[in-house]
C-alpha positions in Angstrom: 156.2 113.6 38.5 159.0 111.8 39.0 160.6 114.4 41.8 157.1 114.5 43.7 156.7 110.7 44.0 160.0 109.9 45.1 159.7 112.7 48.0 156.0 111.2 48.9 157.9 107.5 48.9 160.7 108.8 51.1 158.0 111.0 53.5 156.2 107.6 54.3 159.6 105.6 55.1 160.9 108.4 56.9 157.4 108.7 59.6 157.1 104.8 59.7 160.8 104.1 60.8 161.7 106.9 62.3 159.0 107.8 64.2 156.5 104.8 64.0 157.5 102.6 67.5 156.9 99.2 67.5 153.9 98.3 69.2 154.4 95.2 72.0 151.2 92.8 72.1 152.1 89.9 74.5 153.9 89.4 77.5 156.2 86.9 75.6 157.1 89.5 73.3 157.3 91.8 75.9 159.7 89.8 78.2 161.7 89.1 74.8 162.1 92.8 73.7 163.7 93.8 77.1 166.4 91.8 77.5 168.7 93.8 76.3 169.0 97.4 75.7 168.3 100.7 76.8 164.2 100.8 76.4 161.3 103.2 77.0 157.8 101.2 77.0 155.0 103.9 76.6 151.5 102.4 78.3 148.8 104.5 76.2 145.1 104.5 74.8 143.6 105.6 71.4 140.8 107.9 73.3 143.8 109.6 75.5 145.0 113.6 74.8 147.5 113.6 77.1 148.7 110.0 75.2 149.3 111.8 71.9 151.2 114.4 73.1 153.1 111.7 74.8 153.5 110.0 71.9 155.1 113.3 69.9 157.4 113.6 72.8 159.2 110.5 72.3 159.0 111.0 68.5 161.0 114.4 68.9 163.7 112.5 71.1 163.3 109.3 69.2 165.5 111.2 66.3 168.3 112.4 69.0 168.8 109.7 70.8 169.5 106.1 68.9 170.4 104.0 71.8 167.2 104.1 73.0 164.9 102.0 72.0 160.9 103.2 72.3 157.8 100.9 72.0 154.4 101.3 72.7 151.6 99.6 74.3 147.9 100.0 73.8 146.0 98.7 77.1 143.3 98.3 75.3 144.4 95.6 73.2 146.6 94.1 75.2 144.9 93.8 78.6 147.7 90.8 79.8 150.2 93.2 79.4 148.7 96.0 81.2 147.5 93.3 84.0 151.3 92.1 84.2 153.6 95.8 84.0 150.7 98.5 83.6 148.5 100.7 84.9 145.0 101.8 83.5 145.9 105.4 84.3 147.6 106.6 81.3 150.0 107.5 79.5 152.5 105.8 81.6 156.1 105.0 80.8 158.6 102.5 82.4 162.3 102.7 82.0 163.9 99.7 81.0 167.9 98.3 81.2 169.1 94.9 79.9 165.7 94.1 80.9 165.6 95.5 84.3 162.6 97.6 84.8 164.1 100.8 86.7 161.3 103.4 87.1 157.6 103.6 86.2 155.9 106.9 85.6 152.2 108.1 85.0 151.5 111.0 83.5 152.8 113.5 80.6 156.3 114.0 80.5 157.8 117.1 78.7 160.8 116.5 76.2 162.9 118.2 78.7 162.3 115.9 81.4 162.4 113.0 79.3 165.7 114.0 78.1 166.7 114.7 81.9 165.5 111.1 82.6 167.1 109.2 79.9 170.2 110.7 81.3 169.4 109.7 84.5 168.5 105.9 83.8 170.6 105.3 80.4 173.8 107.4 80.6 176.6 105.1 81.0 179.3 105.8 84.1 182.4 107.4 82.5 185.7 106.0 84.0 
């Protein structure tokens, strides 16, 4: 009983850090959040297919790549946001440097081309 609890406990840590992606509410929180870092901010809805595959996507490169930090924002519930860096056609990503927005994109992006884009906007020049 012991065993089986202890695996449930570390199943539900596991999917809330590892893959659950902090979810960005305001533009002050927004603005603060980008300052610094390598960042993917994922523009979604609740009612949107293409948003959830979106959404397992990032999770599957989420666990490769730890530089990269991934939020999320519903435009539902956070209309200033989606008035200030959004879109309402979703899901929609932007690419994000020391808070620098780089690229915007709408529409679903396959791991592979997400991985080709993070290396694109995030890999570091080698010299």
């Amino acid at each position: 009983m012991k065993k089986l609890l202890s695996i449930t406990l570390l199943a539900m840590l596991s999917s809330s850090t590892v893959f659950g992606f902090e979810h960005l509410k305001s533009v002050e929180q927004f603005e603060e959040t980008i300052k610094k870092g390598n960042i993917i901010v994922d523009f979604y809805a609740t009612w949107c297919n293409p948003c959830k595959e979106m959404e397992q996507n990032l999770k599957e490169l989420s666990s490769q790549k730890k530089d990269i930090k991934i939020y999320k924002v519903n435009i539902e519930e956070s209309v200033e946001l989606l008035e200030k860096y959004g879109t309402p056609q979703v899901p929609a990503l932007l690419y994000i440097k020391d808070g620098k927005i780089l690229q915007g994109y709408v529409g679903l992006k396959q791991p592979k081309e997400l991985q080709n884009d993070m290396k694109k906007y995030f890999q570091t020049p080698q010299g």
